[in-house]
TORLUM-723940 format. One line per field, with one value per residue (C-alpha): residue in three letters; residue number from 1; x, y, z. Coordinates in nm, 2 decimals, padded with zeros to 4 digits. Layout:
TORLUM-723940
r ALA,... $
k NUM,... $
px X,... $
py Y,... $
pz Z,... $
//
This chain:
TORLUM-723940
r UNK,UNK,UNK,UNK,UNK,UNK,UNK,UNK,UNK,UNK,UNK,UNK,UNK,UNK,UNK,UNK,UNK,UNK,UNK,UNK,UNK,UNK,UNK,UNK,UNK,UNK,UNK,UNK,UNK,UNK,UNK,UNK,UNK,UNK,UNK,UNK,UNK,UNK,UNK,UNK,UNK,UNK,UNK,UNK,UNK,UNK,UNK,UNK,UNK,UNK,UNK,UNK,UNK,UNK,UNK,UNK,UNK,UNK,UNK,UNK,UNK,UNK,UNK,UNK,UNK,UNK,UNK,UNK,UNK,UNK,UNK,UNK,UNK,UNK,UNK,UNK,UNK,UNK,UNK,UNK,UNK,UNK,UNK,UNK,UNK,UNK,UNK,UNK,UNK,UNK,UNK,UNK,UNK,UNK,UNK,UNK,UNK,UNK,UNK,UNK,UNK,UNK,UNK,UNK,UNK,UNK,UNK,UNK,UNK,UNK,UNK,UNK,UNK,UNK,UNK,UNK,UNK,UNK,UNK,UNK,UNK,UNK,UNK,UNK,UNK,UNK,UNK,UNK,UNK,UNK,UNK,UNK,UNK,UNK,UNK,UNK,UNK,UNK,UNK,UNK,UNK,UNK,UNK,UNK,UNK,UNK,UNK,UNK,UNK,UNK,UNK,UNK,UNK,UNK,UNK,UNK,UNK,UNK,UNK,UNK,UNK,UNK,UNK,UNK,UNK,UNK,UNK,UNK,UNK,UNK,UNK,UNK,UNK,UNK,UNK,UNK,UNK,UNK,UNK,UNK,UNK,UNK,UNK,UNK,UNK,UNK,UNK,UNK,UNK,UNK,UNK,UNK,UNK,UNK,UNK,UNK,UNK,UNK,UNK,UNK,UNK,UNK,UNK,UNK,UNK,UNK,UNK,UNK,UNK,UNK,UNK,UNK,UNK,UNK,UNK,UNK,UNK,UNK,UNK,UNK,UNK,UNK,UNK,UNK,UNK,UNK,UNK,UNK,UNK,UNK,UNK,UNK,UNK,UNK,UNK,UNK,UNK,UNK,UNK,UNK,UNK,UNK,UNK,UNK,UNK,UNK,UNK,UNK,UNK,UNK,UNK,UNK,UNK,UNK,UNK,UNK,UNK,UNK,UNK,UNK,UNK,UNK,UNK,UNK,UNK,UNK,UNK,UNK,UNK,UNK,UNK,UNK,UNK,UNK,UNK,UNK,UNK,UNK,UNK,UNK,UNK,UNK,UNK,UNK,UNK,UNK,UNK,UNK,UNK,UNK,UNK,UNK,UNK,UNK,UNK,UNK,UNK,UNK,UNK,UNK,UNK,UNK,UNK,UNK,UNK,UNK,UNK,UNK,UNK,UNK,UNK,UNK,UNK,UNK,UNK,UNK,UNK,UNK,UNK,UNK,UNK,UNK,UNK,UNK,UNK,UNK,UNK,UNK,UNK,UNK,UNK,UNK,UNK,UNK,UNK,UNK,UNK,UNK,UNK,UNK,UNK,UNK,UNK,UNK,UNK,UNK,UNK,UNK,UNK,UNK,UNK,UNK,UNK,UNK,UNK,UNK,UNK,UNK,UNK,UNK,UNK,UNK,UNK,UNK,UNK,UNK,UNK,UNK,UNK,UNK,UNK,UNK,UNK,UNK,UNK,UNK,UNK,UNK,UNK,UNK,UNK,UNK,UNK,UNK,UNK,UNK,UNK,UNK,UNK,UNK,UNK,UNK,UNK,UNK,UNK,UNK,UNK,UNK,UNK,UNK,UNK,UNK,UNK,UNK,UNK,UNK,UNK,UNK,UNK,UNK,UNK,UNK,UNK,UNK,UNK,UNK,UNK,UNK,UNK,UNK,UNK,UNK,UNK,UNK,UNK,UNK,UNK,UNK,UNK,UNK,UNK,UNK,UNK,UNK,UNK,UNK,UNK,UNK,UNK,UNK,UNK,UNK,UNK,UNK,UNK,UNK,UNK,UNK,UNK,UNK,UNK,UNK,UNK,UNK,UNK,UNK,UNK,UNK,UNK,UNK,UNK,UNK,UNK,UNK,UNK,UNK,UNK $
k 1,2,3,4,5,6,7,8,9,10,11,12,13,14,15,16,17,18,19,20,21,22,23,24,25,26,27,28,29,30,31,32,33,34,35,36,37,38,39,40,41,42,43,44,45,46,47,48,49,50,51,52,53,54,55,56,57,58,59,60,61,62,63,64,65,66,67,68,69,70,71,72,73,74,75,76,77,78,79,80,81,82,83,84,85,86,87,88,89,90,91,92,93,94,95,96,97,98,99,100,101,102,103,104,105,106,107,108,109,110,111,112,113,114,115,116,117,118,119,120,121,122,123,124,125,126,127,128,129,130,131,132,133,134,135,136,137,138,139,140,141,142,143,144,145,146,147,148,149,150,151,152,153,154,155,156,157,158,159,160,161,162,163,164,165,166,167,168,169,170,171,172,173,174,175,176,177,178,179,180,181,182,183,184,185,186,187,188,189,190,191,192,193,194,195,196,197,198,199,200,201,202,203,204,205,206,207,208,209,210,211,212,213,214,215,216,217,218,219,220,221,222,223,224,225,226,227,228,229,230,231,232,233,234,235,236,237,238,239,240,241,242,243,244,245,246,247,248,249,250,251,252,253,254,255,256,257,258,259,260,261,262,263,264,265,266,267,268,269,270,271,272,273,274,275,276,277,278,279,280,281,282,283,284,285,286,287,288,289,290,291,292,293,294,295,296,297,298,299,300,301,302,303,304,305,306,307,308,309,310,311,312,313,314,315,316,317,318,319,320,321,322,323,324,325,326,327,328,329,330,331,332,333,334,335,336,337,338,339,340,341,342,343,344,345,346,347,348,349,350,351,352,353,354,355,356,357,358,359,360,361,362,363,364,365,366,367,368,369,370,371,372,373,374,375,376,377,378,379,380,381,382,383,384,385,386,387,388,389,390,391,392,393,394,395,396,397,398,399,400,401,402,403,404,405,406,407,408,409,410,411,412,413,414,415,416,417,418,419,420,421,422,423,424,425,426,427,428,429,430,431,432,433,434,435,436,437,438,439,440,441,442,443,444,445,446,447,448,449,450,451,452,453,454,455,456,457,458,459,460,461,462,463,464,465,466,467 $
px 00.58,00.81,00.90,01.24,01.12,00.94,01.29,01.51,01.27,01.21,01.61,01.60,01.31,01.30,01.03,01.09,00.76,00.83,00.75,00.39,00.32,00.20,00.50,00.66,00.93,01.07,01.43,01.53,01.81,02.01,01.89,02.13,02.09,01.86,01.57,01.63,01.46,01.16,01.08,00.76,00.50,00.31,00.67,00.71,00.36,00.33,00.61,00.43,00.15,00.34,00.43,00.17,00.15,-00.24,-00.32,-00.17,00.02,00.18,00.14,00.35,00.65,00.67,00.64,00.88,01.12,01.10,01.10,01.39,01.61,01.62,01.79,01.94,01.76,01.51,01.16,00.84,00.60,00.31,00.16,-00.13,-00.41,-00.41,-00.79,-00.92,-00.99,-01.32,-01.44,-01.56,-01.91,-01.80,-02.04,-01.99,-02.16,-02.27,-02.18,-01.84,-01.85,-01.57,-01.65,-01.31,-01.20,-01.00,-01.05,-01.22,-00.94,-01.06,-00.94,-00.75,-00.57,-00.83,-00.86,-01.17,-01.15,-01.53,-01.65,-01.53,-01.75,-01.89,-02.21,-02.37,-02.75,-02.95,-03.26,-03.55,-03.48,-03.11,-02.88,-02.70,-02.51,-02.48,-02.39,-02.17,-02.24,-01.99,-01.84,-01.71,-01.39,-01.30,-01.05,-00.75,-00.59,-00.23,-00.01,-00.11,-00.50,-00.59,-00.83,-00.70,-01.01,-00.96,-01.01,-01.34,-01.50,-01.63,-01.98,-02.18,-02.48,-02.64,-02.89,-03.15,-03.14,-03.45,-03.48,-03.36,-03.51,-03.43,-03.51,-03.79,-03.61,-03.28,-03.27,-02.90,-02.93,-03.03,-03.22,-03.31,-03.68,-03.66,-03.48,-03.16,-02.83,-02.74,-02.49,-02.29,-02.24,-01.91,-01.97,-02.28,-02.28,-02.64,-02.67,-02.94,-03.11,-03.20,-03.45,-03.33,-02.90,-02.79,-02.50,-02.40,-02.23,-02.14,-02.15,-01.77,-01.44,-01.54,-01.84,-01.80,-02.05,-02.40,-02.61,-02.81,-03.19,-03.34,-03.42,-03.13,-03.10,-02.77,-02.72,-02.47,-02.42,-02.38,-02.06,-01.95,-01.92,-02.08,-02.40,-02.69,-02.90,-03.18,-03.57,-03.67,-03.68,-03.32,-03.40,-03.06,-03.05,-02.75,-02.69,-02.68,-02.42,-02.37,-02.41,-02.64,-02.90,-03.14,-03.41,-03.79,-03.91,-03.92,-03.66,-03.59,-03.29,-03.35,-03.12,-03.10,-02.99,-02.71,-02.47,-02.33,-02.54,-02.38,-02.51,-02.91,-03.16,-03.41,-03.64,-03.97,-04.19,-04.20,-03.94,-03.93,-03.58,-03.55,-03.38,-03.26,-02.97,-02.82,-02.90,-03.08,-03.43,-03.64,-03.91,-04.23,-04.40,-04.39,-04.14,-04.18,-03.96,-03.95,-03.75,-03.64,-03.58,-03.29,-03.11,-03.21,-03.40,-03.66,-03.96,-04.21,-04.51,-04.73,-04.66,-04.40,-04.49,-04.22,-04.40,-04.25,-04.39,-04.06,-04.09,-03.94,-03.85,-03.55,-03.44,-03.39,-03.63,-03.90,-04.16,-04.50,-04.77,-05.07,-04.94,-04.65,-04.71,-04.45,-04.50,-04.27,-04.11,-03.86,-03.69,-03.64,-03.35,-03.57,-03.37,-03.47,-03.70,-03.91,-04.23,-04.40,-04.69,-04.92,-04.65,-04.58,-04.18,-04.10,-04.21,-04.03,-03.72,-03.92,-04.16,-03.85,-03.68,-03.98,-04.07,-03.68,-03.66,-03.98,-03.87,-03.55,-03.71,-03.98,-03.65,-03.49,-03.80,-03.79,-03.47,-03.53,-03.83,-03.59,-03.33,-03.65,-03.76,-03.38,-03.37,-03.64,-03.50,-03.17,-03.14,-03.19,-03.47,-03.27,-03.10,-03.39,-03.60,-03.36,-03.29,-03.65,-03.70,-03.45,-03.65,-03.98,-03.82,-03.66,-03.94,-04.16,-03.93,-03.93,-04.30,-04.38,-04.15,-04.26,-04.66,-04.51,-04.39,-04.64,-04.89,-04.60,-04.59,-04.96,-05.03,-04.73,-04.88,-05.22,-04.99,-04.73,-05.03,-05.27,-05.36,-05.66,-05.65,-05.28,-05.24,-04.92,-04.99,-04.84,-04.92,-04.72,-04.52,-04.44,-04.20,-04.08,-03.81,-04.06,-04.17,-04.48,-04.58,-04.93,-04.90,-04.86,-04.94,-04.67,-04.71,-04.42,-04.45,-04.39,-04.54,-04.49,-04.84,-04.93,-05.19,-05.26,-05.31,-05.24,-05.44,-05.51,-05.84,-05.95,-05.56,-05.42,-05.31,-05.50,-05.43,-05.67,-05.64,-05.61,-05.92 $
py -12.56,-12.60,-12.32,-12.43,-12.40,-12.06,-11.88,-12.04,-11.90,-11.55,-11.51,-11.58,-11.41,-11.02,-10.78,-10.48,-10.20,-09.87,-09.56,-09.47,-09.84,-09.92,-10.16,-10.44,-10.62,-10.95,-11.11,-11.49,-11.52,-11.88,-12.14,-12.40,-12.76,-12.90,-12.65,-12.53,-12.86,-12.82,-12.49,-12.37,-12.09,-12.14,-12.06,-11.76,-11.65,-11.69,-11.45,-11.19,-11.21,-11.18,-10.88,-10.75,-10.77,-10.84,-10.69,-10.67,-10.98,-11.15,-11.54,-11.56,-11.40,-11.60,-11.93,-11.79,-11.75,-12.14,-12.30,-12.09,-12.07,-11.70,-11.67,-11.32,-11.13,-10.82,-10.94,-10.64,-10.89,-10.65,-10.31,-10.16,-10.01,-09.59,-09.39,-09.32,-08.92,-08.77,-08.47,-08.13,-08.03,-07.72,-07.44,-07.37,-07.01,-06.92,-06.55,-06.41,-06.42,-06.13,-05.75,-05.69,-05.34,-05.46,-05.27,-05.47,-05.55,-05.60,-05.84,-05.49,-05.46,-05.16,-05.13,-05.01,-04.82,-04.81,-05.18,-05.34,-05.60,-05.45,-05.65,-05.93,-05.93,-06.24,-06.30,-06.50,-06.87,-06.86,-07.10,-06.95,-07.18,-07.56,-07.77,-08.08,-08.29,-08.34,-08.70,-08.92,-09.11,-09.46,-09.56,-09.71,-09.98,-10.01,-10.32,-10.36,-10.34,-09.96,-09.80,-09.49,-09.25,-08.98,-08.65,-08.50,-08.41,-08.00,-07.96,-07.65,-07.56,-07.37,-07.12,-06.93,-06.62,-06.30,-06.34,-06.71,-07.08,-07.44,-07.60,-07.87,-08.14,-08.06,-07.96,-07.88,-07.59,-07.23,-07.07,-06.71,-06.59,-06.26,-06.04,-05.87,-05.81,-06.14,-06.10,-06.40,-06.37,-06.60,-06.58,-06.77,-06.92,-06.73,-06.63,-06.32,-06.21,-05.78,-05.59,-05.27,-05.18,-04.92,-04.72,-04.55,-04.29,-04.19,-04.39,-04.34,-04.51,-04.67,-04.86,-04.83,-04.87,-05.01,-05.28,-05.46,-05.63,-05.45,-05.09,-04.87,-04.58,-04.39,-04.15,-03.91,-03.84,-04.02,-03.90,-03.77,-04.08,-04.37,-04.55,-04.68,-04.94,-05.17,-05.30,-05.10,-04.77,-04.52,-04.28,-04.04,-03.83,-03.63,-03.51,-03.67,-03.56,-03.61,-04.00,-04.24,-04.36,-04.60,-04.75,-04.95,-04.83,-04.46,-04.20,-03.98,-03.77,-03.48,-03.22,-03.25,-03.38,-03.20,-03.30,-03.18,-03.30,-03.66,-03.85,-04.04,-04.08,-04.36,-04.41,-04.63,-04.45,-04.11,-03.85,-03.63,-03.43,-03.05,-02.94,-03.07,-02.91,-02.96,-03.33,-03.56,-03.75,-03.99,-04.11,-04.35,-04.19,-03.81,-03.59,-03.34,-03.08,-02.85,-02.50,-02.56,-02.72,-02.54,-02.63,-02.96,-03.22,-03.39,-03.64,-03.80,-04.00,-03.82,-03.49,-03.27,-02.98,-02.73,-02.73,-02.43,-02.10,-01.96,-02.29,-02.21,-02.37,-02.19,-02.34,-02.71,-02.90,-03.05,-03.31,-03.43,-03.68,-03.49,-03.21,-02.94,-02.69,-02.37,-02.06,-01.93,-02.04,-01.90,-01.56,-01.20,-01.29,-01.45,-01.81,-02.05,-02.27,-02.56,-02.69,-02.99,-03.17,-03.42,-03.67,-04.04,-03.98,-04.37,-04.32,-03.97,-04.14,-04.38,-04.10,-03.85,-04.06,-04.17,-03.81,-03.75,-04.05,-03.93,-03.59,-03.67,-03.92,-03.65,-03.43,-03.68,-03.72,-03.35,-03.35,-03.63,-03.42,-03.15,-03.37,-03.52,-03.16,-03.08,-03.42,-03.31,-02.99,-03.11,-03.42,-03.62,-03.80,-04.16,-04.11,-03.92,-04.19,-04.44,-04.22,-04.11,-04.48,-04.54,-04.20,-04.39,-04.70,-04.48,-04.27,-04.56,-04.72,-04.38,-04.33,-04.72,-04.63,-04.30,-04.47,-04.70,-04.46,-04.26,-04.50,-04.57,-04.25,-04.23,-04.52,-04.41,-04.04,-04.16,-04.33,-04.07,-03.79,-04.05,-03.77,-03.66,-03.29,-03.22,-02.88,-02.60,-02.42,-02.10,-01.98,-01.69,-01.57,-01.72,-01.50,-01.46,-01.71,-02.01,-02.22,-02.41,-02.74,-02.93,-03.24,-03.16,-02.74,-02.51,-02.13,-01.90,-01.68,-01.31,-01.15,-01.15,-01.34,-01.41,-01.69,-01.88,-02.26,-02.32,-02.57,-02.72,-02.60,-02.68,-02.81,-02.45,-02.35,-02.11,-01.98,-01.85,-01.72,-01.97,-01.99 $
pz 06.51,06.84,07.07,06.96,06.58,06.66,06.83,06.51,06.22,06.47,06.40,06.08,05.91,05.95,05.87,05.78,05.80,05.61,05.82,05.61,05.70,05.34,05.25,05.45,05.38,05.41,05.41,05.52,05.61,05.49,05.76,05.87,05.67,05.91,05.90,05.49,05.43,05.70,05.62,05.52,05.39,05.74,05.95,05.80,05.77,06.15,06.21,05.99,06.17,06.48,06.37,06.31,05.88,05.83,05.46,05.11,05.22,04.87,04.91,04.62,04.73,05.00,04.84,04.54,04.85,05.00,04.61,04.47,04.85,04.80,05.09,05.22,04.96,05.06,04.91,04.88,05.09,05.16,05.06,05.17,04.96,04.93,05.00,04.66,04.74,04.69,04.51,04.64,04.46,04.17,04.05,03.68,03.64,03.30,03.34,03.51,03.87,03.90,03.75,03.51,03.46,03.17,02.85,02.55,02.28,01.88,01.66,01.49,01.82,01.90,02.28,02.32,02.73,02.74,02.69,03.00,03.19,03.49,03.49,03.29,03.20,03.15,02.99,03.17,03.21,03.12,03.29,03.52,03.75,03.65,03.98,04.02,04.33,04.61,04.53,04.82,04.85,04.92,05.19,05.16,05.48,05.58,05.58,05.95,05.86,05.99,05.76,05.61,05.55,05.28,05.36,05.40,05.03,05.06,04.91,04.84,04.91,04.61,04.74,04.42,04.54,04.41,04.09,04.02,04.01,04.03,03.70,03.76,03.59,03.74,04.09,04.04,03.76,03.85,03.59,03.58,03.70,03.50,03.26,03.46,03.62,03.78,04.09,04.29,04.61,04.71,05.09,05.08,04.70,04.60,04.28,04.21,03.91,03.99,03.78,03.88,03.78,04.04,03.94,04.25,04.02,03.67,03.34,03.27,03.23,03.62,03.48,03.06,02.82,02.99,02.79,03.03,03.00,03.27,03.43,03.50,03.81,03.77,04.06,03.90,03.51,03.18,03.05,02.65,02.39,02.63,02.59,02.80,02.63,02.82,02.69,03.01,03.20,03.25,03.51,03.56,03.80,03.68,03.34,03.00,02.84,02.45,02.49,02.34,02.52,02.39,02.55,02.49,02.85,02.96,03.02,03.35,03.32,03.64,03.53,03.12,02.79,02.56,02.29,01.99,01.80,01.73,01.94,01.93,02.21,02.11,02.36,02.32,02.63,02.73,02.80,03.11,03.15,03.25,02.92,02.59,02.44,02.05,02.10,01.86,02.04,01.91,02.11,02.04,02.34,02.46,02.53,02.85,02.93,03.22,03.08,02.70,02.42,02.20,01.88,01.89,01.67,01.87,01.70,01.93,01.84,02.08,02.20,02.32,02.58,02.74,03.08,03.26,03.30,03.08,02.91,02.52,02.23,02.01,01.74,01.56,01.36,01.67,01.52,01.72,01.55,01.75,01.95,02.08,02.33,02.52,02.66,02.36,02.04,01.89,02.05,01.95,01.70,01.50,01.53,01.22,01.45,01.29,01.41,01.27,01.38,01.23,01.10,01.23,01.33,01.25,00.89,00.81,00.70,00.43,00.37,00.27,00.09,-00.12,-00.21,-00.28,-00.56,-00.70,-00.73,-00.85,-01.13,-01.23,-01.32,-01.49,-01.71,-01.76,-01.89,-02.09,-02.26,-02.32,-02.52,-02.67,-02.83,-02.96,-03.12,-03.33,-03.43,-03.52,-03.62,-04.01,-03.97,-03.97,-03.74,-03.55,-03.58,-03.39,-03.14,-03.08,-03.02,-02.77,-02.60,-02.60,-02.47,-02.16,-02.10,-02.08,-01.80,-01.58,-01.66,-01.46,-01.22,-01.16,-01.11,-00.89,-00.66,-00.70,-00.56,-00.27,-00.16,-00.16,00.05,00.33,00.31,00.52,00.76,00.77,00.78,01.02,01.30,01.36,01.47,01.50,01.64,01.82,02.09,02.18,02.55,02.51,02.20,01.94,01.68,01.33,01.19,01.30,01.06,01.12,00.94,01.02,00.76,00.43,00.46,00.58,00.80,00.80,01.11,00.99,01.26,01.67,01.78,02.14,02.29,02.02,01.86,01.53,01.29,00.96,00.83,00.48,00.41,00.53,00.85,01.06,01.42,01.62,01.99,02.29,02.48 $
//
């Protein structure tokens, strides 16, 4: 093409380039009779690259243009190619990263101010944090051919933190090394897995109800109507106060236990507190107690000792399967106090109720018996006989049943009674209103007695003095 050529089809063909430089535009104008007829794809293509137009370029449009003598008409001629944008990496946690203070609502519309998530347990080898890799963009190019990078793609570096893992076959899950309280830390994306639950406090409406899957230090108080419940250790350092406390581990409270009775401590070790009152305690382990025990109906499996020099035990119904020891029991108003060793505490329930159904069936026969002998008095002998009949038939029944748990009672009566040489001892005083049961034999303390250990001898219980 001429210089001449070159000026003409410079005047002619304009290029337009939006702002963003993605699109480009072209418009021909009408060329004068001489140079409609010349004109080709390669004229105006060399004024596009002239100015600059290198990508996106539509060959088609241009040709469309010449065949048809679109002249004068604004054409889309080019558009560039927009970045395709990466992805930042994400962290889906298994557990909620943020403590809520909101109350727990029922399906009943119950709002329940004491369940409120404060902390999540996990148990050992839980998922805890699934990861999704950082994914990288494309870029895109403008109509003059720059590159248009996308913007940088933000990854995270998941760190296992104490108490957490990388699976083996997945390098991007965390799994839990141990039972726990699992924590996130947002600064630095680590996830940790803690066997010890600090409460800096009180149980209360700040923290609500506690349920976690490992050991549990609370620095102040466990407050009326909450709950603590773990497989492991509570040690409070406050007081508990007419909660429910249930653990497998051991229990610690420093200052003391009391209620109104209503609620239960289950505990699976030992208990050592510095006094129990009018509070319900079972324990699989031993119960000691620095000052007293009052009102209150504790059952251990072991042993229960009041271990101060004033140490006492006044009133309630307090159960041991080999031992219980005070320097008194009872006081000097004679309150109703009940002291039973020799028993296996799990089994009292079963063991009651077993003797209750047989008693109540041995009645039941008895009053059967009774009807029995006025049937015979009374009635014609037809109409004896038939009735007398449907007697036999009953009394039959009760009389298998009454085997049956005969032989049941039996056979959980050397569990229930499986102790060795249960015994009470009495340091000090022990006085009248006590009631003192060794397995099956029972002592009802009449008189003040002083240093002495009571036992079973020859199925009775004797005391003799402390040595």
């Amino acid at each position: 093409m001429s210089d001449n050529s070159q000026k003409y089809f410079s005047k002619i063909v304009k290029i337009e380039i939006s702002k963003d430089k993605m699109k480009a535009f072209l418009l021909v104008q009408k060329p004068d009779s001489k140079q409609a007829a010349s004109i080709t794809a390669q004229d105006i293509n060399s004024i596009i690259d002239e100015e600059g137009v290198k990508f996106g370029i539509n060959g088609e449009i241009i040709q469309k243009i010449i065949d048809e003598k679109l002249w004068g008409k604004r054409f889309l001629m080019a558009e560039g190619k927009n970045h395709i944008p990466g992805e930042d990496a994400k962290l889906e946690f298994s557990f909620p990263t943020e403590k809520s203070l909101k109350p727990k609502i029922g399906k009943d519309g119950h709002v329940d101010y004491k369940a409120i998530e404060v902390v999540h347990s996990v148990e050992k080898d839980t998922v805890l944090v699934r990861k999704t890799p950082v994914k990288l963009g494309t870029n895109g190019m403008d109509v003059l051919g720059n590159e248009i990078p996308p913007m940088d793609s933000i990854d995270i570096e998941l760190q296992p933190g104490q108490g957490t893992y990388r699976d083996k076959k997945d390098s991007l899950i965390l799994r839990a090394a141990t039972n726990g309280v699992v924590s996130y830390n947002l600064n630095n994306h680590t996830v940790e897995v803690h066997q010890v639950y600090v409460i800096q406090d009180s149980v209360d409406f700040s923290t609500g109800n506690v349920d976690v899957k490992c050991s549990v230090e609370i620095k102040g108080d466990v407050k009326e109507g909450f709950y603590v419940r773990t497989p492991y250790d509570i040690e409070v350092k406050g007081v508990v106060e007419d909660a429910n406390i249930s653990c497998k581990g051991n229990l610690k409270v420093h200052a003391g236990i009391s209620g109104e009775g209503i609620s239960i401590i289950n505990v699976g070790g030992d208990i050592h507190t510095g006094y129990i009152y009018n509070q319900t305690l079972k324990c699989d382990g031993s119960v000691y107690v620095k000052s007293i025990i009052r009102n209150a109906n504790v059952e251990s499996n072991d042993e229960i000792v009041v271990t101060g020099a004033r140490g006492v035990i006044m009133g309630g119904h307090i159960t041991a399967t080999n031992k219980i020891s005070a320097e008194f029991i009872g006081n000097t108003n004679y309150i109703p106090t009940v002291i039973e060793v020799g028993v296996n505490s799990n089994l009292k329930e079963d063991f009651l109720l077993k003797e209750a159904e047989k008693i109540a069936l041995e009645k039941e026969m008895d009053e059967y018996k009774q009807r029995s002998s006025l049937i015979e008095k009374k009635s014609l002998k037809e109409a004896k006989d038939i009735r007398l009949d449907s007697f036999k038939k009953k009394w039959k029944e009760y009389s298998e049943q009454l085997e049956r748990l005969k032989k049941e009672t039996a056979e959980l009566k050397k569990v229930y009674h499986d102790s060795a040489d249960p015994f009470v001892s009495v340091i000090k005083t022990i006085y009248p209103g006590t009631l003192i049961k060794i397995k099956h034999a029972t002592f009802k303390v009449t008189n003040e007695l002083s240093h002495v250990m009571f036992r079973l001898v020859d199925d009775e219980i004797n005391y003799s003095n402390l040595i």
